[in-house]
C-alpha positions in Angstrom: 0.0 0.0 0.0 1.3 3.7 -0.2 -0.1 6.4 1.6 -2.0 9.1 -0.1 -2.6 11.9 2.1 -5.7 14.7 2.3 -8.2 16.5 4.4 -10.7 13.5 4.3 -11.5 12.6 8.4 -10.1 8.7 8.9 -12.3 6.3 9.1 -13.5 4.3 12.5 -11.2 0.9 12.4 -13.4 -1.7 13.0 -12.8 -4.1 15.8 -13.3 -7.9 16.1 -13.3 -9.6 19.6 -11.0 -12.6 18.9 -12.4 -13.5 22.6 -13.1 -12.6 25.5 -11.4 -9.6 26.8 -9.0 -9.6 23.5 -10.4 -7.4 21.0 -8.1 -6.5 18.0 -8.5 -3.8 14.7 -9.6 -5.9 11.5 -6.6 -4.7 10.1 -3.2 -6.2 12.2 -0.1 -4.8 11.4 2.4 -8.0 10.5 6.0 -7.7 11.8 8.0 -10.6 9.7 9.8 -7.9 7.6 11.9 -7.3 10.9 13.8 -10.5 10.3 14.1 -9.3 6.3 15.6 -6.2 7.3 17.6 -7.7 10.0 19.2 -10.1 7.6 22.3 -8.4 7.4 23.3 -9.4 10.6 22.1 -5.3 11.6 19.5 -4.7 14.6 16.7 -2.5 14.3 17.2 0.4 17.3 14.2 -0.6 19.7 13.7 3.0 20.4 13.3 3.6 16.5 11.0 0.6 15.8 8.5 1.8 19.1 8.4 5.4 17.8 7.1 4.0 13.9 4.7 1.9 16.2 3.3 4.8 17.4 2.2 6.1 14.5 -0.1 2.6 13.9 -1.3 3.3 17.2 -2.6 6.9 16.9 -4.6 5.9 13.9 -6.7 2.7 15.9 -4.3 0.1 14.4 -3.5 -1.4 17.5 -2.6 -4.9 16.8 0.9 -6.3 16.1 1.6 -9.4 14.8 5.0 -11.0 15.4 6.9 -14.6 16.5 9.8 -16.0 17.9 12.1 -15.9 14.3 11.0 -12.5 13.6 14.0 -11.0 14.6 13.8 -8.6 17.1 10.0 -8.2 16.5 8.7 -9.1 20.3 11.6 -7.0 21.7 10.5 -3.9 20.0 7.5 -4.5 20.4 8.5 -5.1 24.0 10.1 -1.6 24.0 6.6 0.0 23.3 5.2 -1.8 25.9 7.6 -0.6 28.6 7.8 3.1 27.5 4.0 4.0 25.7 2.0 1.0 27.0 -0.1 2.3 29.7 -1.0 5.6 27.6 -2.0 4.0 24.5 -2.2 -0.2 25.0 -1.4 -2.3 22.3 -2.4 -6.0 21.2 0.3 -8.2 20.5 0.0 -11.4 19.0 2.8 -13.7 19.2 4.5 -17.5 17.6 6.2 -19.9 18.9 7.9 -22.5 16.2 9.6 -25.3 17.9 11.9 -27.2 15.5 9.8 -30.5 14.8 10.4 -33.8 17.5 9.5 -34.1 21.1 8.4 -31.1 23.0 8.4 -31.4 26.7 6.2 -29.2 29.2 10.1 -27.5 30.2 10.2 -26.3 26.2 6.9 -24.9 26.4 7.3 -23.3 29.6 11.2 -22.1 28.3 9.3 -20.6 25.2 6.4 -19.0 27.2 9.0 -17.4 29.3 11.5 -16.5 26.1 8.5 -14.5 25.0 7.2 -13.3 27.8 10.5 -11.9 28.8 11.1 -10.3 25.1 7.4 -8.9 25.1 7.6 -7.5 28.5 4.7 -9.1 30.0 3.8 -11.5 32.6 0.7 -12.7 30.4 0.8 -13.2 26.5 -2.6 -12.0 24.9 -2.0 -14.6 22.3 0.4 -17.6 21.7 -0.2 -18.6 17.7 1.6 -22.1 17.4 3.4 -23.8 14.1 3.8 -27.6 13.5 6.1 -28.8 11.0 4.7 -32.0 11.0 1.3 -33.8 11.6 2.4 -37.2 11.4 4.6 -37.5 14.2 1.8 -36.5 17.5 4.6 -33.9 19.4 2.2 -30.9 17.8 -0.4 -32.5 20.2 1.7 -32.9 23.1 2.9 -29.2 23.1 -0.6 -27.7 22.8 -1.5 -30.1 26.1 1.2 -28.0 27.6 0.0 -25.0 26.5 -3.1 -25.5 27.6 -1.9 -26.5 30.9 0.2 -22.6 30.9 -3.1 -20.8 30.0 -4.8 -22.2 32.9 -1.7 -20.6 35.2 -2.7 -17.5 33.2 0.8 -17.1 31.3 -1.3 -17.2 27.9 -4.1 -15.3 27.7 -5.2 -17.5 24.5 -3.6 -20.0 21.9 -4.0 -19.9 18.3 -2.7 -21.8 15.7 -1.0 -21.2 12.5 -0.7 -22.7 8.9 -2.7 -25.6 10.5 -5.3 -27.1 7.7 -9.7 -27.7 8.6 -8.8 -31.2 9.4 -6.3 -30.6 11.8 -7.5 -27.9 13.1 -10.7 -29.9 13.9 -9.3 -32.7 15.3 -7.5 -30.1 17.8 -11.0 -28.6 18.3 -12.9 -32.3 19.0 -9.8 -33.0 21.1 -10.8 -30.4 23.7 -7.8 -28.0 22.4 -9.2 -24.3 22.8 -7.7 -22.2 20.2 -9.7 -19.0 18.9 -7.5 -18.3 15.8 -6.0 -19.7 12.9 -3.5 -17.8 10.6 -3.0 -18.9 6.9 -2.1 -17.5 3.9 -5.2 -16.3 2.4 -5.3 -13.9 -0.9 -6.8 -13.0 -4.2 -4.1 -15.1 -5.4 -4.1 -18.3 -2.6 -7.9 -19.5 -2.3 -7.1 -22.8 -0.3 -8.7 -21.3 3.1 -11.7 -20.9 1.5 -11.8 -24.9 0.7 -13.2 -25.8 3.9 -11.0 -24.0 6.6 -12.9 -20.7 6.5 -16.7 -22.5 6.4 -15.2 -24.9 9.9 -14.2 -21.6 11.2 -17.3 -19.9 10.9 -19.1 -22.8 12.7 -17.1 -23.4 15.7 -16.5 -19.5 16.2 -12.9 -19.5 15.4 -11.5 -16.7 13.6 -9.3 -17.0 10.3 -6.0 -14.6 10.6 -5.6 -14.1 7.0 -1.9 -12.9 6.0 -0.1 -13.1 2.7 -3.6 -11.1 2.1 -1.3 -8.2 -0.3 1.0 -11.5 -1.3 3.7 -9.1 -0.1 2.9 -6.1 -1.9 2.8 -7.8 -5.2 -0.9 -7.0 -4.8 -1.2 -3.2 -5.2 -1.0 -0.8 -7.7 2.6 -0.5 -7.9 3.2 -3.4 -10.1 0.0 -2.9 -12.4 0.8 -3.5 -16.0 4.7 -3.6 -14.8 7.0 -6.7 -17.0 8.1 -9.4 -13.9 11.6 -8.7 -13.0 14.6 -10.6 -12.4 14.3 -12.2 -9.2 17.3 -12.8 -6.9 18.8 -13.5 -3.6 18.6 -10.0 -2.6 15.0 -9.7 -3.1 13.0 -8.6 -0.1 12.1 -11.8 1.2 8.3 -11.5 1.1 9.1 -11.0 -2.7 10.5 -13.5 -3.4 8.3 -16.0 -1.0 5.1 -14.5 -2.9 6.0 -14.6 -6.8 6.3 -18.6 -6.3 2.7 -17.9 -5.9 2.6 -16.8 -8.9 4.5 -19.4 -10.7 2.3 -22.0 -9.0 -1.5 -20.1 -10.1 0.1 -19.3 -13.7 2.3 -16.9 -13.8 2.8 -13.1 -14.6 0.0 -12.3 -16.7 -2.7 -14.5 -14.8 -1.7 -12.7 -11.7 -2.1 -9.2 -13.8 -5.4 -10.5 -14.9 -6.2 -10.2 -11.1 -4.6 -7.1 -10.6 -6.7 -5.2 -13.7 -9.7 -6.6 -12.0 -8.6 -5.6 -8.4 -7.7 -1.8 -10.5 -11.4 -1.8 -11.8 -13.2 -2.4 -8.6 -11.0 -0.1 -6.5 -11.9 3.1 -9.7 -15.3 2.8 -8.4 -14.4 3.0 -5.0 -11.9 5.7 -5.0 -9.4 3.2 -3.5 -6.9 1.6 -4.1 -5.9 -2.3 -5.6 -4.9 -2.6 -1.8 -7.5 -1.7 -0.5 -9.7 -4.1 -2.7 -7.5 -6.8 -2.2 -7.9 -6.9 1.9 -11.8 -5.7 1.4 -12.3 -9.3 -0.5 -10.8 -11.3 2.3 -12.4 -9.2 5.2 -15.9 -9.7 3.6 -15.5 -14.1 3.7 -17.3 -15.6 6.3 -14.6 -16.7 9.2 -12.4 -14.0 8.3 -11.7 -12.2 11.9 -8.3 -10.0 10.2 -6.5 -9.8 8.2 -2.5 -9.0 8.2 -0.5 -6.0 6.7 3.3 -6.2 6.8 5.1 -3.1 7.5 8.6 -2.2 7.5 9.1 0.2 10.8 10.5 2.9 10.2 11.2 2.2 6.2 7.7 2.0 4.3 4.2 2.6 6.4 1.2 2.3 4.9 -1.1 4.0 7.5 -3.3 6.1 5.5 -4.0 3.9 2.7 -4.9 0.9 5.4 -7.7 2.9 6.6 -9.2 3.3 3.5 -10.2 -0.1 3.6 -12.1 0.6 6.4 -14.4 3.1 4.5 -15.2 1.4 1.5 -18.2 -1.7 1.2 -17.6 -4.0 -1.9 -20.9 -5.2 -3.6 -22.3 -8.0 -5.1 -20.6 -6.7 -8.7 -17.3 -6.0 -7.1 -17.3 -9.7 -5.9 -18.2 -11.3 -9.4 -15.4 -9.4 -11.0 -12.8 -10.4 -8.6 -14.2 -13.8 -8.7 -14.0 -14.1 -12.5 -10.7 -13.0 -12.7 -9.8 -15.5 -9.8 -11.5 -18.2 -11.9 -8.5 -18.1 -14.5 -6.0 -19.2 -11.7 -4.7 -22.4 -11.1 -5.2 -23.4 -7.4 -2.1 -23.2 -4.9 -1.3 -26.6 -4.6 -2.0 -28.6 -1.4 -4.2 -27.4 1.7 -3.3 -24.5 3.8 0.1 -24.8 5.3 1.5 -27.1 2.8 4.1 -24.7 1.7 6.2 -25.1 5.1 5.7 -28.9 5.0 6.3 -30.4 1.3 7.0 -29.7 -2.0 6.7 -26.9 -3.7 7.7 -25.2 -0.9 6.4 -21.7 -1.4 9.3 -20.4 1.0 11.4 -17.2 0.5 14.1 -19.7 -0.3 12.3 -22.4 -2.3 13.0 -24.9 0.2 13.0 -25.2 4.1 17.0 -24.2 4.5 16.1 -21.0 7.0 13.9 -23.2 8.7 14.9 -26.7 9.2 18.1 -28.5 9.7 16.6 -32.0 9.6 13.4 -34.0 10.4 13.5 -36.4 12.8 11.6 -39.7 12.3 8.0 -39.8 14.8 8.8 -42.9 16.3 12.0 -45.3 17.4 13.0 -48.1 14.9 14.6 -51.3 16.2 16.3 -53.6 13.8 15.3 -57.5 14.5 16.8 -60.7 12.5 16.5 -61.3 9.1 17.2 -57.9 8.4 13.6 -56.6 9.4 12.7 -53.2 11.2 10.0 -52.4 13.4 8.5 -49.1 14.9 7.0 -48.4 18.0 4.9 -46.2 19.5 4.0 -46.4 23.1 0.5 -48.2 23.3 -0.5 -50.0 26.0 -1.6 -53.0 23.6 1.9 -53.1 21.4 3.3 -53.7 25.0 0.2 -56.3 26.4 -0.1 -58.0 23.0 3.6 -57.8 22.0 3.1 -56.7 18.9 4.9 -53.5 16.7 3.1 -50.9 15.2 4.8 -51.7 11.6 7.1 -53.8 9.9 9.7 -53.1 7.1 10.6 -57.0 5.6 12.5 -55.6 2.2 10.7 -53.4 0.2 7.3 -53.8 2.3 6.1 -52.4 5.5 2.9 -53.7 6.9 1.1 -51.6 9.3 -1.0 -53.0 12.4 -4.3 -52.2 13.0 -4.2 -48.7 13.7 -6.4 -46.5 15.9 -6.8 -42.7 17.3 -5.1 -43.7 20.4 -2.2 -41.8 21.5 -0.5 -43.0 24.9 -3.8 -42.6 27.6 -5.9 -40.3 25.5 -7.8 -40.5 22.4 -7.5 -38.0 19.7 -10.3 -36.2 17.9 -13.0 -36.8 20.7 -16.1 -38.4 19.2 -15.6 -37.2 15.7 -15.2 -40.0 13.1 -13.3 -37.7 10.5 -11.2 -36.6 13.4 -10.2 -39.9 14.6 -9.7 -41.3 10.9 -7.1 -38.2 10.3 -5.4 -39.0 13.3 -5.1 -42.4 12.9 -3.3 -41.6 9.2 -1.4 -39.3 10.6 -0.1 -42.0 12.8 0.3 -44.5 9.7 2.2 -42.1 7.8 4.6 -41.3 10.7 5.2 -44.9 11.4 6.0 -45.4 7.3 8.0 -41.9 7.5 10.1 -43.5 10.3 11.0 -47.2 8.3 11.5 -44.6 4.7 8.4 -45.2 3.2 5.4 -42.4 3.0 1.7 -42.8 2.1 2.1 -42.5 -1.7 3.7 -46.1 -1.4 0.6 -47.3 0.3 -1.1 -50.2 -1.9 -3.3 -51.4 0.4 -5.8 -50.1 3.4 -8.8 -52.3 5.6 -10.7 -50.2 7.5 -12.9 -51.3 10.7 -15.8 -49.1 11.5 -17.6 -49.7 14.5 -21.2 -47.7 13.6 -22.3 -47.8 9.8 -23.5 -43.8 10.3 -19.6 -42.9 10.6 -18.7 -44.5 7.0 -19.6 -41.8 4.6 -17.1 -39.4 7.5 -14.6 -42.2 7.3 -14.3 -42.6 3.5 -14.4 -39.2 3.1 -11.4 -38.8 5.2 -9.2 -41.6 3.9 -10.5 -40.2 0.0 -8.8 -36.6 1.6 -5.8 -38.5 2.5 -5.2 -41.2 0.1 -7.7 -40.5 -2.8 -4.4 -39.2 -5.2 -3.1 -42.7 -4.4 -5.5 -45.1 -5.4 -4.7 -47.8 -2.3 -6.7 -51.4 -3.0 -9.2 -51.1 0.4 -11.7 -53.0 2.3 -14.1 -51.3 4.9 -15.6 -53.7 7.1 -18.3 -53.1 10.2 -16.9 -55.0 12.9 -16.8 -54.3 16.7 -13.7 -52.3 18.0 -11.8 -52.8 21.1 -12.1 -49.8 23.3 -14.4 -47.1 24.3 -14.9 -44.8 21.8 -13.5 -45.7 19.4 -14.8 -45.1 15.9 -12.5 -46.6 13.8 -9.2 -49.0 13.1 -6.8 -49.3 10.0 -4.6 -51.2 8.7 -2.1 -50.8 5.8 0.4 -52.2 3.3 2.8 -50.1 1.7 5.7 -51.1 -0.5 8.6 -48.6 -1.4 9.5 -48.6 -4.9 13.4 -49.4 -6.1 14.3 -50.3 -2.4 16.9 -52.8 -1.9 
């Protein structure tokens, strides 16, 4: 956005209670360019980065959005706190983004403290937590802890972040309270609106939409502009974004959008901008959305409340949603791009994020040259039995349900349990090298016939690309609750 300044009286920013006692502007202002301009190994003056803040905070933009890896985001943000705070309060919504494996109640508490000591504050308003990985059940474990922290009253509430509707359900039917989910969400990246936005309007959770001006790319500045040479000194939210391009078909598809974005924002007086947050603010689910800013470099202040004063109609939509039409989808479900290929990273790849990722569960090696994982059921122990078996090129999987050590994932929700329970099959394949694309085989056990449109649904979600040969059989299960048990086969190609 770029700030176009005159006489006209700001508009009121409109508020949206994310909760109880946390109420936020619909517009939050999106530190991650802190770690973009930090990159040089420079630190942004505290003092500096509170006094841009101000400015945000005189015009009702209250809310900051930052994380862990954001540089020195929290600590300026911190700064503010400590020095303007009490006269003008701000909201500040935090990360945390453990690198993937086990994650004990002394990390949790470690990063609740980190923050808390950065941020200035003996309460965070809201914790926003990243998984790397749903198949290995450490994402669970953490938000247990976390839940355990919010009830000391160290977190005000917990959120989660580039976390897809079926996970983010089977969190919910898990008795996880969360009352945000942030996601890339754009004129440009429709996934959230696949399912994630509808389960959030339902269950009273509120999308964070960021990536919403797909790091400028979607304002009037590069209207009708030729793509340029992209390199490794590209801003960083550049050169994350135009791989979003690539991926929904490239340059002149995305100017497609932008002439339609330009046409709708000439009969608004606005600006591309402007239209471009307008569209996701209007979508059911939609509590914010988030505006990067670069303190004390490029603010976008005035032109943000514009978006505030302008109400798109039924036309406005259909144009937008034409021009949308001649995109090819992102691929994958929200998230995706932090946890396989294409990774839609500023780097292509995971290389600023990850070092390695560790296998879910511990492999033992037994004669014959066979491998077997574990994961810490009571009934692998009673029953002496492993959860899989690599013999060669195949791995057979045992019966599998939504049992993970003494509790049971995904409550009494069929298409919870079902994702949990693949999750946990492609964790224990992941861990002996294989993945679910080598799956060739599934039986599924349901225990009531009304939960096997749910079931199918999910494994279709999960394995439908695939093409597995299945059986689903109606057969009574061995434990309370449970809604369904599967078994697989899987053989990895050229192995051996």
């Amino acid at each position: 956005m770029s700030d176009r300044a005159d006489s006209t009286p700001a508009p009121n920013v409109s508020r949206v209670a994310l909760a109880p006692g946390l109420d936020v502007p619909r517009v939050l202002t999106g530190l991650w360019q802190i770690a973009d301009m930090e990159r040089d190994g420079s630190t942004v003056d505290p003092e500096g980065g509170a006094a841009a803040m101000e400015r945000y905070v005189a015009a009702g933009l209250t809310g900051f959005d930052m994380a862990d890896h954001y540089g020195s985001a929290e600590v300026i943000c911190g700064h503010y706190r400590a020095t303007r705070g009490a006269a003008a309060p701000i909201e500040t919504l935090t990360k945390w983004v453990p690198k993937p494996g086990t994650v004990t109640m002394d990390d949790v508490r470690d990063a609740v403290d980190r923050a808390s000591e950065r941020l200035r504050t003996e309460r965070l308003d809201l914790l926003q937590f990243h998984t790397w990985t749903y198949d290995d059940p450490s994402w669970l474990d953490a938000l247990e802890h976390l839940m355990a922290l919010r009830a000391e009253g160290r977190i005000g509430e917990l959120g989660l972040t580039n976390v897809d509707a079926a996970h983010l359900q089977m969190a919910l039917d898990s008795g996880i309270e969360v009352v945000t989910d942030q996601v890339s969400f754009s004129l440009l990246d429709r996934r959230a609106a696949h399912g994630l936005t509808r389960l959030c309007a339902e269950r009273g959770i509120h999308v964070l939409a960021y990536g919403t001006l797909a790091g400028g790319l979607l304002t009037d500045r590069w209207l009708g502009l030729d793509e340029p040479a992209w390199n490794e000194s590209t801003p960083w939210s550049l050169n994350k974004y135009r791989r979003f391009i690539e991926q929904v078909g490239g340059w002149d598809a995305y100017q497609a959008v932008l002439r339609a974005a330009r046409n709708v924002a000439d009969r608004h007086d606005a600006s591309i901008a402007n239209v471009a947050t307008r569209a996701i603010l209007d979508t059911p689910g939609v509590g914010a959305v988030i505006v990067g800013a670069r303190l004390g470099e490029s603010e976008h202040v005035g032109d943000t409340l514009r978006t505030f004063a302008i109400e798109l109609s039924a036309e406005d939509h259909a144009e937008l949603a034409a021009a949308i039409a001649g995109l090819a989808p992102v691929p994958g479900d929200c998230g995706d791009e932090y946890r396989k290929p294409p990774f839609l990273t500023a780097s292509g790849d995971l290389s600023h994020h990850l070092d390695a990722l560790p296998a879910p569960y511990p492999v033992a090696s037994l004669a014959g040259g066979r491998r077997v994982v574990t994961t810490g059921t009571t009934w692998e122990t009673i029953a002496g039995y492993a959860r899989a078996v690599r013999d060669g090129a195949t791995v057979h999987v045992s019966g599998t349900t939504a049992n993970h050590r003494e509790r049971l994932v995904g409550g009494g929700d069929a298409a919870s349990q079902t994702h949990f329970v693949l999750d946990k099959i492609e964790g224990t394949l992941r861990s002996l090298g294989a993945s679910l694309e080598d799956v060739i085989r599934t039986r599924i056990f349901v225990a009531d016939e009304a939960d096997v449109e749910a079931i199918s649904r999910a494994h279709g979600a999960r394995l439908g690309h695939v093409l597995p040969a299945n059986t689903l059989v109606l057969a009574g299960l061995v434990g309370d609750d449970l809604k369904v048990e599967i078994e697989a086969e899987a053989r990895v190609p050229d192995a051996g």
